[in-house]
C-alpha positions as a Markdown table, in Angstrom:
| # | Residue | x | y | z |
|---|---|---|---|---|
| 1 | Unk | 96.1 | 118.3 | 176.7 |
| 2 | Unk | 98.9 | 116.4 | 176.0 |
| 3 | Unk | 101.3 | 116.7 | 173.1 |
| 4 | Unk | 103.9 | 114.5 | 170.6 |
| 5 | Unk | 106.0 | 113.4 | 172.9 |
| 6 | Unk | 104.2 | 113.0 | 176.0 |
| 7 | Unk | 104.4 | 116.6 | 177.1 |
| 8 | Unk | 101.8 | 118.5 | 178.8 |
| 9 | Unk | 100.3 | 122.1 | 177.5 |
| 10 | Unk | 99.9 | 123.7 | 180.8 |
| 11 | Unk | 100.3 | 127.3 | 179.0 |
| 12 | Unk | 98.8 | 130.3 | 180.8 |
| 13 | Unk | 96.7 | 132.9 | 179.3 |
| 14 | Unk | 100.1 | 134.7 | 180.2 |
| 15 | Unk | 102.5 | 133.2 | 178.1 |
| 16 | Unk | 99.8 | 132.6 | 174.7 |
| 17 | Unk | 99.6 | 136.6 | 174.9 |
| 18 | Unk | 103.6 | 136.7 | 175.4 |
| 19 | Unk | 103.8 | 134.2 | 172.0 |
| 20 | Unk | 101.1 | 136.7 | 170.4 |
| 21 | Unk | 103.0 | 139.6 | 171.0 |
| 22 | Unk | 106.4 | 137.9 | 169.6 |
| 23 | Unk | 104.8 | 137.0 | 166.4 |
| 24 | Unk | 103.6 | 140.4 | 165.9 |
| 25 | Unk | 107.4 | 141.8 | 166.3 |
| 26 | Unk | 109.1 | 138.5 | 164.7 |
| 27 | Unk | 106.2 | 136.6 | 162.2 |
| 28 | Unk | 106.5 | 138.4 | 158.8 |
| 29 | Unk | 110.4 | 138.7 | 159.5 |
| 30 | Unk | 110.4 | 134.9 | 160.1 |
| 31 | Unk | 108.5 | 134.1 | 157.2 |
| 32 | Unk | 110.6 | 136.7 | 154.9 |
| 33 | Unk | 113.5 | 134.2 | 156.2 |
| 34 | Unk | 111.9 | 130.9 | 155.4 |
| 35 | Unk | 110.9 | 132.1 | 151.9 |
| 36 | Unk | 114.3 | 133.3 | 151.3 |
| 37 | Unk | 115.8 | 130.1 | 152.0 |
| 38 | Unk | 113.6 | 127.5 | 150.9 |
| 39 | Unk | 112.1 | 129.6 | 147.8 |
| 40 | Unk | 108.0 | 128.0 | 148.1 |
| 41 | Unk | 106.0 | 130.4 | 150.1 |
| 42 | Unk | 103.6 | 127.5 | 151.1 |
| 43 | Unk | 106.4 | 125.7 | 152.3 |
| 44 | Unk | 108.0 | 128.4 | 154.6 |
| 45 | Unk | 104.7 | 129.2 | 155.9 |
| 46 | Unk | 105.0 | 125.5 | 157.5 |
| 47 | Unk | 108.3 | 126.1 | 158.2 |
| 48 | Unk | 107.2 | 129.1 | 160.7 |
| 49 | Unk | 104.4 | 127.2 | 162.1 |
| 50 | Unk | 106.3 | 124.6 | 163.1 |
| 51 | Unk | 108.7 | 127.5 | 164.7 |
| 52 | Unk | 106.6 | 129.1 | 166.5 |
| 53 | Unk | 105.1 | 125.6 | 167.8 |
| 54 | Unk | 108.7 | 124.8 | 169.1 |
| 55 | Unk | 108.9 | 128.5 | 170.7 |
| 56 | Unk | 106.0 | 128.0 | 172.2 |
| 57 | Unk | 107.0 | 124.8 | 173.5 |
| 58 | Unk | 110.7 | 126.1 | 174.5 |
| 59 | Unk | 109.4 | 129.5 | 175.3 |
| 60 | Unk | 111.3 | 129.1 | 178.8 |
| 61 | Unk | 114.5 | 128.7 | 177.2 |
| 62 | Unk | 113.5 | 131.4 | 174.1 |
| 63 | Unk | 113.4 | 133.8 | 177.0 |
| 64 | Unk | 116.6 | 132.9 | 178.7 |
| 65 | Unk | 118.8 | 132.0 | 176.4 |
| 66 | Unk | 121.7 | 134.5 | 175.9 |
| 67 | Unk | 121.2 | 136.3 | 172.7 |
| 68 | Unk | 118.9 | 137.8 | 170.1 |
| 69 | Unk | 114.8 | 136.5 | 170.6 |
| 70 | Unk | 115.6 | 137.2 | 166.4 |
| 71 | Unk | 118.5 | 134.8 | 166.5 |
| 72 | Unk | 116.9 | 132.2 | 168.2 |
| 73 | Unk | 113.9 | 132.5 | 165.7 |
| 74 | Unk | 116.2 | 132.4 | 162.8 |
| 75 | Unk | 118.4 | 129.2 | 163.7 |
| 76 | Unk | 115.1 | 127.2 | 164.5 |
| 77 | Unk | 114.0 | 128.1 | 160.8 |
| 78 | Unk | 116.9 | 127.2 | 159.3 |
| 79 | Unk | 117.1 | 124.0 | 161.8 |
| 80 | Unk | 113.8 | 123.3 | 160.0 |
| 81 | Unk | 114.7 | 124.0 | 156.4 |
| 82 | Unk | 118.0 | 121.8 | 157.3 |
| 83 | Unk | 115.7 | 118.9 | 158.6 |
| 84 | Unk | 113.0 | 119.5 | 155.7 |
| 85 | Unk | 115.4 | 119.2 | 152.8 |
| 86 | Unk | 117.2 | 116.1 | 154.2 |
| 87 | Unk | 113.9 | 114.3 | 155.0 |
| 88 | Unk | 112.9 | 115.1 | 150.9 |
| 89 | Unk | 116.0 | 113.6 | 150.0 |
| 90 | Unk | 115.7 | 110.6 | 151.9 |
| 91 | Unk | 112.2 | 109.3 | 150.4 |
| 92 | Unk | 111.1 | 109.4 | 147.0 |
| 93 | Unk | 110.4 | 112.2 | 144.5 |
| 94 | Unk | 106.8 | 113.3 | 144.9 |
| 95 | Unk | 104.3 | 113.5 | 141.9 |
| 96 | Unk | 102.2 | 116.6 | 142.0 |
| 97 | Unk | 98.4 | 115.5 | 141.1 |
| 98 | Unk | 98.0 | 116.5 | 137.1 |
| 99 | Unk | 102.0 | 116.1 | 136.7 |
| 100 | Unk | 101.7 | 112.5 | 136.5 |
| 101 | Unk | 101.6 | 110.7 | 132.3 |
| 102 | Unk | 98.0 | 111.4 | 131.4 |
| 103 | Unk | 98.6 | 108.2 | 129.2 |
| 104 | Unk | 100.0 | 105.2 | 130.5 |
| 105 | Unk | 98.8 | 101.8 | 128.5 |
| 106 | Unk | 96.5 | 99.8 | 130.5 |
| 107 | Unk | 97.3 | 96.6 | 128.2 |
| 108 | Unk | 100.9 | 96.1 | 127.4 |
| 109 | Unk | 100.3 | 95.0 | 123.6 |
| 110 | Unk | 100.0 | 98.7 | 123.0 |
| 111 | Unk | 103.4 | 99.5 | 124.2 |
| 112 | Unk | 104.2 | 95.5 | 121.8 |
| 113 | Unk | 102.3 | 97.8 | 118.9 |
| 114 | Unk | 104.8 | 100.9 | 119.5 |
| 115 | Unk | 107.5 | 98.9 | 118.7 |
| 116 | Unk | 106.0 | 96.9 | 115.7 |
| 117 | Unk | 105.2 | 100.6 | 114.7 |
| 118 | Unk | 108.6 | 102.3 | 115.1 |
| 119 | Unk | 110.9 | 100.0 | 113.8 |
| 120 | Unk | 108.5 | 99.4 | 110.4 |
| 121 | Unk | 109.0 | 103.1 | 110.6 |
| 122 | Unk | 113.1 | 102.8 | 111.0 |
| 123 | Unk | 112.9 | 100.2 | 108.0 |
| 124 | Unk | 111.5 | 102.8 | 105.9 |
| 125 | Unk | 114.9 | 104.7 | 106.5 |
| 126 | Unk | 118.0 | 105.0 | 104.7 |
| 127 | Unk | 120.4 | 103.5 | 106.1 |
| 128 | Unk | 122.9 | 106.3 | 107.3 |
| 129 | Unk | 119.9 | 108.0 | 108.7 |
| 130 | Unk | 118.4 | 104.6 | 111.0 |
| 131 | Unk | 122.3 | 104.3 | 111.9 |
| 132 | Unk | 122.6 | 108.0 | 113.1 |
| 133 | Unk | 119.1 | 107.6 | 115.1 |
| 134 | Unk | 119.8 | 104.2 | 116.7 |
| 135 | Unk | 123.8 | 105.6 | 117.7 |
| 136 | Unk | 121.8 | 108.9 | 119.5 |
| 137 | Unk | 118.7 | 107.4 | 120.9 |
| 138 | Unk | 119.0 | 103.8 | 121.6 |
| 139 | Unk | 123.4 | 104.4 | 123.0 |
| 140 | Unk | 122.3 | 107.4 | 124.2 |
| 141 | Unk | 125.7 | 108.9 | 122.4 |
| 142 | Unk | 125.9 | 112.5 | 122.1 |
| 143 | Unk | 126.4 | 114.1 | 118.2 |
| 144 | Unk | 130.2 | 114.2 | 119.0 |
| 145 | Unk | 130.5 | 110.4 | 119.9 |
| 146 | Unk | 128.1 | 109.9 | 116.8 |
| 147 | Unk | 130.6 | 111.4 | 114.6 |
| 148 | Unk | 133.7 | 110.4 | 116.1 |
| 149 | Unk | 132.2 | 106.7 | 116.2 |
| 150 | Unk | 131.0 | 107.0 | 112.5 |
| 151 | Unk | 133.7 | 109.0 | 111.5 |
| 152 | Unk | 131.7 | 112.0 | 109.7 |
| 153 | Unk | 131.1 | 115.5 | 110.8 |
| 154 | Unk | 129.0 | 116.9 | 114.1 |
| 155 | Unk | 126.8 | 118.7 | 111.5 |
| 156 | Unk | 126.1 | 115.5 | 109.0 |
| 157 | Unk | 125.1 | 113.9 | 112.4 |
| 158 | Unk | 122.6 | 116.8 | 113.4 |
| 159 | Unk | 121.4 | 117.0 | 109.7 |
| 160 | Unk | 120.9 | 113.2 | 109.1 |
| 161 | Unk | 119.0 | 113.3 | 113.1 |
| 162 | Unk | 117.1 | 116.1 | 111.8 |
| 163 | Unk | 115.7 | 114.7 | 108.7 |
| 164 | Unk | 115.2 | 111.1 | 109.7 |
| 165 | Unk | 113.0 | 112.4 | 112.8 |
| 166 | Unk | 111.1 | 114.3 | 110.1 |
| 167 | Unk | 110.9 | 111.0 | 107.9 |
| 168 | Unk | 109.5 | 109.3 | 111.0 |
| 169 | Unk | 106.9 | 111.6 | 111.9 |
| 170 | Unk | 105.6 | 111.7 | 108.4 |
| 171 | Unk | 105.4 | 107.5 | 108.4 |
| 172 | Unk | 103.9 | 107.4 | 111.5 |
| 173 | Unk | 101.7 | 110.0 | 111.4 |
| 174 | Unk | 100.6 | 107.9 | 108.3 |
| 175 | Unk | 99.9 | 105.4 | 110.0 |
């Protein structure tokens, strides 16, 4: 049988019993470990199988090396965590299924009809209150910049924000 990377499995009955009997002294230790450091229990559970795949692959120099079999076990994991989080931040954010929008418009007039909709909704504001909306979410200013830019108090800001949402839900929830 040959495995990634061109190498052979020539593994004796031997040395599968020898890996057996390590991952009845080292698994649940291993996969405490993983757990601990990567804080998914389905993900340190690959974590360890790819471990033991590279001790059984290096079980020569497991056995040989100076040190701890426990050691040896432990920097492959963390090796693996190491290489797991760098590959995840080198590609692109993963949606889990049933995380994703459940709405997205198929046609784009609706998202053209969301905006007819919201700003007949702002026009139905007073003034101070469309200004203090527009200032948070369209400049994405925060209630302090709102206040020093208009020149009133934090807590008009959060009051005016507060009943001009409330004016907006009642419009549009009209409509």
């Amino acid at each position: 049988m040959r495995l990634p990377g061109g190498r052979r499995a020539d593994r004796s009955a031997s040395d599968d019993a020898l890996v057996a009997s390590l991952y009845e002294h080292h698994g649940k230790r291993m996969l405490a470990d993983a757990t601990r450091m990567t804080g998914d229990e389905h993900l340190a559970e690959d974590v360890v199988q790819e471990a033991w795949i590279r001790a059984w692959l290096h079980l020569d120099a497991l056995l040989n090396k100076p040190g701890s079999i426990r050691g040896w076990f432990r920097t492959v994991v963390q090796r693996i965590v190491i290489d797991q989080a760098r590959a995840c931040a080198a590609r692109p954010v993963e949606v889990a299924p049933g995380h994703a929008p459940d709405e997205t418009p198929d046609d784009p007039t609706e998202l053209v009809e969301d905006a007819v909709l919201v700003a007949q909704a702002l026009k139905s504001l007073s003034p101070e209150h469309r200004e203090v909306l527009v200032e948070v979410y369209y400049h994405g200013r925060t209630v302090n910049e709102v206040a020093a830019f208009l020149a009133i108090p934090p807590g008009t800001v959060k009051s005016r924000v507060f009943y001009a949402l409330r004016s907006l839900r009642t419009v549009i929830g009209d409509e």
